[in-house]
N, C-alpha and C positions, 0 to 999 in steps of 0.2 A: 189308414190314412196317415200321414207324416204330416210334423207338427210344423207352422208356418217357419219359411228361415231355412228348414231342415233339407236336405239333396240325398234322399236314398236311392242307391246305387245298386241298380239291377245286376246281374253276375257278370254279363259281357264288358260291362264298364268297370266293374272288381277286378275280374281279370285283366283287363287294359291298364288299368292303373299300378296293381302291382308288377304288372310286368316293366313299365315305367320305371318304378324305385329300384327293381331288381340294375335294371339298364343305367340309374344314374349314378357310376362311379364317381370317386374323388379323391383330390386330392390337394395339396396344395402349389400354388405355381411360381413363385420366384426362387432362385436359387442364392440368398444372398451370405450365408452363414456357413463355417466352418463346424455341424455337429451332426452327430451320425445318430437317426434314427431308427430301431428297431425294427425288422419287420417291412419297412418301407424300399425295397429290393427293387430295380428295375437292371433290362440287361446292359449289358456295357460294351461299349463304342469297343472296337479292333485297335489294340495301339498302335501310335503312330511310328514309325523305325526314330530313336534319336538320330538328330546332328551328330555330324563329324566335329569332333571337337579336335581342333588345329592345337599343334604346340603352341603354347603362349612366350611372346616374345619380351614379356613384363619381365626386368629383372629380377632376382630374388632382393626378399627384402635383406636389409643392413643386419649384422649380427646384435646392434644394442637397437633395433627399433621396438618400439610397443607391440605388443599383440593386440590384434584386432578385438574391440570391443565385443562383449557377449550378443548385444543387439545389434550387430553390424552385420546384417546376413546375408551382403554382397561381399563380404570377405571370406565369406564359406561356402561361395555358388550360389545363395540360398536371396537369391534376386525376389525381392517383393514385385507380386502382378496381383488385379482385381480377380476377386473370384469371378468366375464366368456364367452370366444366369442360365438360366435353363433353356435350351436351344427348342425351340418351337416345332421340330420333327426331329424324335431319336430317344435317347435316351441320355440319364445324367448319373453322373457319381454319386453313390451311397454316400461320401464323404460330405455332401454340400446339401448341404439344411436348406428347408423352402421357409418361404415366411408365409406367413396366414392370410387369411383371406379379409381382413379387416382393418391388416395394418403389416409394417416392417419388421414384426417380431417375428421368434419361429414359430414354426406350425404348430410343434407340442404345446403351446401356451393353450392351443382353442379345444375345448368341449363340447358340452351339447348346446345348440342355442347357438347364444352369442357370448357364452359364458367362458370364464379364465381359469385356467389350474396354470400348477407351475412346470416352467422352460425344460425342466428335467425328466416330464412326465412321460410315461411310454407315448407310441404313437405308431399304432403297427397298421398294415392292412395289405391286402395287392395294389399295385401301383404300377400304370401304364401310362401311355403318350399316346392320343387319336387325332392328329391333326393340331392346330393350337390347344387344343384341349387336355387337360391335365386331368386324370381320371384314377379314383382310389374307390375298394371295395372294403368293407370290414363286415363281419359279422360274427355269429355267434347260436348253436342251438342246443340248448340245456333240459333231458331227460329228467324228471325228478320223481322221490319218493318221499311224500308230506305227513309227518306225524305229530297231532297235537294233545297232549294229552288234557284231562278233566271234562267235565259236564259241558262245558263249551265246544271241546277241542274234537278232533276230525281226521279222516288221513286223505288221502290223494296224490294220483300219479297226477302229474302233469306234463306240458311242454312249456317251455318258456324261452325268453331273446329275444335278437331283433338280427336285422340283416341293411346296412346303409350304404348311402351311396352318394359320391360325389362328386361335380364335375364344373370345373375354373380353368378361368382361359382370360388372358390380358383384355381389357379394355381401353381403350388410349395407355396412357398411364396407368389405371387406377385395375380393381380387378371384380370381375362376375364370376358367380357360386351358384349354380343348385347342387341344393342337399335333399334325400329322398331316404327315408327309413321305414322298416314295414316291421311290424310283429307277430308269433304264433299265438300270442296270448288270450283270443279272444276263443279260439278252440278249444280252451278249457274248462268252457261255461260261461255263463251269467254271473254265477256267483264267485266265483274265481277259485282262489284255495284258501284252505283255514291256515291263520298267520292270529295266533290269540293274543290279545288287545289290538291287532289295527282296527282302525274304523275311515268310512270314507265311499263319500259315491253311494249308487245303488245300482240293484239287482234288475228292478222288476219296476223300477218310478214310483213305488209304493213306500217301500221299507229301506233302513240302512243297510249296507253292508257291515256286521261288524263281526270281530273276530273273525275277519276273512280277509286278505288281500284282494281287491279286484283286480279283473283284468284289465290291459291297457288296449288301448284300441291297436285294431288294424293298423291305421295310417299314424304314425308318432312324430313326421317332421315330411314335408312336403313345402320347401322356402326357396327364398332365391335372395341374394343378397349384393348389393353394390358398392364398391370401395373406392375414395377417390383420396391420394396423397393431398395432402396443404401446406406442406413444409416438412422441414429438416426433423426426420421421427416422430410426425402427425400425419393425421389421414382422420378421414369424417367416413363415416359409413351409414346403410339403409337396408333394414332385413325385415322381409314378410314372409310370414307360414300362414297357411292353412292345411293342415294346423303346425302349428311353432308352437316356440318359447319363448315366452316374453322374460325384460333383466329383470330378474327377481329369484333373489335366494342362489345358493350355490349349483355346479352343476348336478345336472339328475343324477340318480344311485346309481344306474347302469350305468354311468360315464366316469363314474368316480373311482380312479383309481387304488385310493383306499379299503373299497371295497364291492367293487363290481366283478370279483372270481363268487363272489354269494349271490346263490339263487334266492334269498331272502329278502324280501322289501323291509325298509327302515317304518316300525311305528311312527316315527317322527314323517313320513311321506308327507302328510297334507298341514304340515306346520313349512316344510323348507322347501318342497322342489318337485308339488304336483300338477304344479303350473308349467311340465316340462312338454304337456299335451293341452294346447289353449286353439280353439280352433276359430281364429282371426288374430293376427297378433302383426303389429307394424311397429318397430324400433329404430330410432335415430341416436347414434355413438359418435364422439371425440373422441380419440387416441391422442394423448402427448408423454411419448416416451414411454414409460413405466403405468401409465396411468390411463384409465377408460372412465366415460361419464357417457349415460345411456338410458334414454328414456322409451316407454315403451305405451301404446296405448292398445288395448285387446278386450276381449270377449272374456269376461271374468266369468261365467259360468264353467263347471268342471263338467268335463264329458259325460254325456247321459248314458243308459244300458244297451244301447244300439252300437255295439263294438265297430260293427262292418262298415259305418256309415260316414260321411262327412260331412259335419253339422257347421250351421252358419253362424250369426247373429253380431249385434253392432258393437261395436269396440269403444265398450262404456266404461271400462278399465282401467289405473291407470299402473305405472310401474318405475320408480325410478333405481340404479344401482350403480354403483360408485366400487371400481374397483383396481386392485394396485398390485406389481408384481415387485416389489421391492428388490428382492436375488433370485438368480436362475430356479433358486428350492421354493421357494414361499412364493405363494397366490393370496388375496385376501378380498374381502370381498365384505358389502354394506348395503341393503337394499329396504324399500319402504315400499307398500302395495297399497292403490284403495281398491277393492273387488266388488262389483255391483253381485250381488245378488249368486254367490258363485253356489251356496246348494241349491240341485234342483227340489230338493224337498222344504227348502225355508224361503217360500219366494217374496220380495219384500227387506229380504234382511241380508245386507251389506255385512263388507268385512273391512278392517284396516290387517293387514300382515309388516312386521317387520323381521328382518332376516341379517345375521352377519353371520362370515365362516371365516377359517383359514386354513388352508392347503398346503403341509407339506412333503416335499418329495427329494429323494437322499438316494442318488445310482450308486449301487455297489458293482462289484468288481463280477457277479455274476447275478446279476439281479440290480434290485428297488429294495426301497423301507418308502412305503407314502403312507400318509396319517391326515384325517381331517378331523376338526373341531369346528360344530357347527348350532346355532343357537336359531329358533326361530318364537316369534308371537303371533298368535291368531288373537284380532280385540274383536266381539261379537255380542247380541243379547245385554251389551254393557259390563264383559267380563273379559277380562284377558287372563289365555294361557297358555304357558309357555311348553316349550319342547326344549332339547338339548342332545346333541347323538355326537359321539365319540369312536371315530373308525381308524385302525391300522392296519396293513398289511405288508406281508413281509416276503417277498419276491427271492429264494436262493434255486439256482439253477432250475431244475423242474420242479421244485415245489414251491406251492405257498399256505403259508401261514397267514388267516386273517382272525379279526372278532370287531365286535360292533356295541358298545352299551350304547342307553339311550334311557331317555326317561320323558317323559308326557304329561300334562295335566289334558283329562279328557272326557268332557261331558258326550259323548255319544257311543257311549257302550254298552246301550239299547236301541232295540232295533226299531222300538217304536218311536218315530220324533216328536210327537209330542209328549213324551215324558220327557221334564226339564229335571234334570238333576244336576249335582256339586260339579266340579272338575275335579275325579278323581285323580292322583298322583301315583300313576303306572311306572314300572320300568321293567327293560328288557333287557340280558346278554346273551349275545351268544360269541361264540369261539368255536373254528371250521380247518380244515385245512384238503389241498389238491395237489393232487399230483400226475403233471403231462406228461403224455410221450409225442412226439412226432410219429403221425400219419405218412405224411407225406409233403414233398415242398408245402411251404404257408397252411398246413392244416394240423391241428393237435387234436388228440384224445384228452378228454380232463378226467380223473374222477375224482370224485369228492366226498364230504360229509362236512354236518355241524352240529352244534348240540346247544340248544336255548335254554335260556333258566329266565320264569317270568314273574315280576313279581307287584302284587298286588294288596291295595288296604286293607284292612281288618273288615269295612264295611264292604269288600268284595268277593270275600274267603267262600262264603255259599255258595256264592255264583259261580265260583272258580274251581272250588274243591281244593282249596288252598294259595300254597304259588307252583302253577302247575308249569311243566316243562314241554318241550318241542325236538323233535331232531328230521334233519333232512338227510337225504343220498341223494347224489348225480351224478349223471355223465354228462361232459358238456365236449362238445369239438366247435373248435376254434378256429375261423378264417385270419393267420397270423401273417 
């Protein structure tokens, strides 16, 4: 029997539904910007034959006249005209950037959620035109091989990724969005994979999950969103998932391009950005200029061990996030959560969360360098503690170079919850690198590795068999 609130989905409606997310491409649909996004390919119009251009009957100019100003680009042919938006059947120039779904920036500004990285940030996927419909596909599926080592530690193959989808099309002025994202991750069990020191969630409704990553459900974002201008580089917006992401904390780890070529979950996950899967989530957003202000009200419980499912409940939640793109490179970001009751195993016991990050991102000439620094607090039981995770990666031609530190104070690293213990003070590196080929149009071969070094207090050396270490392998291919 399913718990009251809860909608378990027999196969026929599993299958219905991810076939849905599969179908809901995206993309973004104005065309107002001069900047050439990655990845983001559509085909192109048959040129048009130029004008005959007449001899010009304009005298030459005087031998002592001025030369035409540097910015004078009617003096060089170079006649200024509006960029032309996106023609609502056909296709548009890689050259003309779309703006996002929430406002007049460009598209690379948006992540998961409703969340901000910076203007420079990649932005790849397949990209079509169905009617007014502006329709993009991204995805991603990462084979792995999981090695933990000590008394704790565990190995495992697994599958891991997501595959999304979206699709925007004008509304009077203003613009509509569904977003549709699905994951392999629930086919790797209950317990997930061993990831030594995370903790978070449970298995079985019983015990923690710890020293394990969980998996992420089925369904990861299933929203719809509506955009209405107010003026001159304003615009108010409205976005609901079930499940979604409410403003709170930076974007999720798989969206981050600091470090989403790792099959790795951040320890810091449920300090900054595990609210990336809230299943009820209603956000109201300002845009003015550079700047967003977005309140969000949701379902602060975190998803239960029924991966397949899509679970309900009232939007007791609250989430406020305040954030700023100062330069095309830097995103920044400030957020405050109250969470009713978000473990299922602590019922009763609220949380406050507060979150700041900053995102930046630097295009080289055959590649990225993007770097995040991101700080999060869990206040609970009348303790607060902090997280703190440090990620760069380094994008050259086919390869990249990434690594990740992080550190944690973290009282659930027992699996029993009612043992209340300290907030020990954990921390983790690791350091990876990948390297693509092309498959085929929009598709690449990854393969990978990384190597973790974990490190733990004196009062944990037993439990741990010291500071024990980790390393993964993967193949990943890539819908680019």
């Amino acid at each position: 029997m399913s718990r009251p609130g809860e909608i378990v989905l027999n196969y026929r409606y599993l299958a219905a539904a991810s076939a849905f997310a599969l179908a809901s491409l995206s993309s973004p649909a104005v065309a107002q910007e001069h900047q050439h996004h990655p990845g983001m390919t559509m085909p192109m119009p048959e040129p048009k034959p130029a004008p005959k251009v007449e001899p010009s009957s304009t005298p030459p100019p005087a031998p002592d006249a001025a030369p035409p100003s540097a910015t004078d680009h009617s003096a060089h042919g170079m006649e200024e005209t509006a960029v032309p938006a996106m023609p609502a059947h056909g296709s548009m120039s890689p050259t003309h950037s779309m703006t996002g779904a929430y406002g007049s920036y460009p598209s690379a500004r948006e992540s998961s959620g409703t969340a901000w990285q910076p203007d420079t940030s990649d932005h790849s996927g397949l990209m079509t035109m169905a009617g007014d419909w502006s329709l993009m596909l991204h995805g991603e599926l990462t084979l792995v091989h999981d090695w933990q080592e000590g008394p704790r530690g565990d190995s495992k193959n697994f599958a891991a990724g997501m595959l999304m989808g979206t699709a925007r099309r004008s509304l009077g002025n203003g613009t509509l969005q569904f977003r549709a994202m699905v994951s392999p991750d629930p086919l790797m069990g209950k317990r997930g994979y061993p990831l030594l020191l995370a903790s978070g969630e449970t298995a079985d409704g019983v015990t923690r999950i710890v020293d394990r990553q969980h998996p992420h459900d089925l369904f990861m974002e299933l929203s719809a969103s509506l955009s209405q201008p107010i003026g001159k580089d304003a615009s108010a917006f409205i976005y609901a998932g079930l499940p979604g992401e409410p403003a709170f904390g930076p974007p999720a780890f798989m969206h981050r391009q600091s470090i989403n070529v790792s099959p790795e979950a951040p320890i810091s996950h449920h300090w900054l950005d595990s609210t990336h899967i809230s299943f009820g989530v209603l956000t109201g957003g300002l845009i003015v200029g550079p700047a967003k202000v977005e309140v969000s009200r949701f379902n602060g419980r975190e998803p239960d061990q029924r991966r397949f499912n899509i679970e309900t409940g009232p939007l007791d939640s609250t989430a406020v996030r305040v954030s700023l793109n100062p330069t095309r490179t830097l995103s920044l970001q400030a957020s405050w959560g109250h969470f009713v009751e978000p473990e299922q195993l602590e019922p009763g016991e609220n949380q406050k969360r507060l979150s700041a990050s900053g995102h930046w991102t630097v295009p080289l000439r055959q590649g990225s360098w993007a770097t995040t620094i991101a700080w999060g607090r869990k206040s609970a039981h009348g303790h607060d503690a902090d997280a703190v995770a440090l990620e760069s990666s380094l994008n050259w031609n086919r390869w990249t170079l990434f690594g990740r530190a992080e550190r944690t104070e973290n009282r659930e690293l027992f699996a029993d919850p009612e043992i209340e213990t300290e907030a020990f003070k954990v921390g983790k590196a690791s350091v990876g690198a990948l390297y693509e080929l092309p498959l085929a149009s929009h598709l690449k071969l990854g393969l990978g590795g990384l190597y973790a070094f974990n490190f733990v207090p004196k009062a944990l050396e037993g439990e741990y068999g010291g500071d024990p270490n980790g390393a993964m392998a993967f193949v990943r291919l890539k819908i680019d």
